[in-house]
N, C-alpha and C positions, 0 to 999 in steps of 0.2 A: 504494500500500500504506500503513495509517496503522500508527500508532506501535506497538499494540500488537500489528499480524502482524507487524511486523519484529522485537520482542521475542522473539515465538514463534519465527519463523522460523529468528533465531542460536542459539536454542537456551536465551535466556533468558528467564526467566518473572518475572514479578512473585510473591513466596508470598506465600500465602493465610493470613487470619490465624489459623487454628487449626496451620496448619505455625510461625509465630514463636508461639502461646502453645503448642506440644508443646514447641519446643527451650527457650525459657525456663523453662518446668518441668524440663527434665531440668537443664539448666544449674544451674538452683536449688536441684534433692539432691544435684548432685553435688559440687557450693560447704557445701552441709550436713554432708554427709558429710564431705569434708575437714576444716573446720573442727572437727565434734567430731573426728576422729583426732586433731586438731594438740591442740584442750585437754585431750583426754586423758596426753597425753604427759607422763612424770617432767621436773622442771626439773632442769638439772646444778645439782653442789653449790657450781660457782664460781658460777654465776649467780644462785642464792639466797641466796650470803654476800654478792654484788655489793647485789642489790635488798634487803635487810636494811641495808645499810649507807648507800643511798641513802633510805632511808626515814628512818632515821635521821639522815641530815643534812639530809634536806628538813622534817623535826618540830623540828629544831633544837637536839641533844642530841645527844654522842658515844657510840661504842660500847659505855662503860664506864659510862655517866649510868644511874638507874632509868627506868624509863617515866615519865612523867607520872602522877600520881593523878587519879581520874577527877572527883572533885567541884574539881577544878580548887585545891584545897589541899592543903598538905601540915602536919607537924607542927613542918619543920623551920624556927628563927626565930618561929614562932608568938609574936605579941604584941612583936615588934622591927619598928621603922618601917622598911619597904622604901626603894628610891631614889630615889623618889617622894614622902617623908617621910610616907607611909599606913601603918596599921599592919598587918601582913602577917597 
């Protein structure tokens, strides 16, 4: 008997490749699906004062600092030599 009647025989089969690309499609909306449920989801309010506060320390400014100005200046010091002795 060769390899592949005794396959059949136990009862196991090699699948066919349209049987692994059905389940990998299904597999694939069903990983879809979840994913949009999951970013649909509201964030709790600890979790958002957490990630706010981590954003903040990783920009490198406290809670209580302004934002950064976006042209990367500000007015404050304007025309006093930074610590770099440049003039700001």
């Amino acid at each position: 008997m060769t390899t592949q009647h005794q396959k059949e025989a136990s009862g196991m089969r090699t699948p066919h490749r349209r049987d692994i690309s059905a389940r990998q499609d299904l597999l694939g909306r069903e990983l879809r699906q979840l994913f949009d449920d999951y970013t649909q989801e509201d964030m709790p309010d600890d979790l958002q004062k957490l990630a706010e506060q981590l954003q903040a320390a990783f920009e490198g400014r406290g809670e209580d600092e302004p934002e950064p100005v976006q042209n990367g200046k500000d007015d404050a010091g304007a025309g006093e030599p930074g610590p770099d002795g440049a003039e700001r």
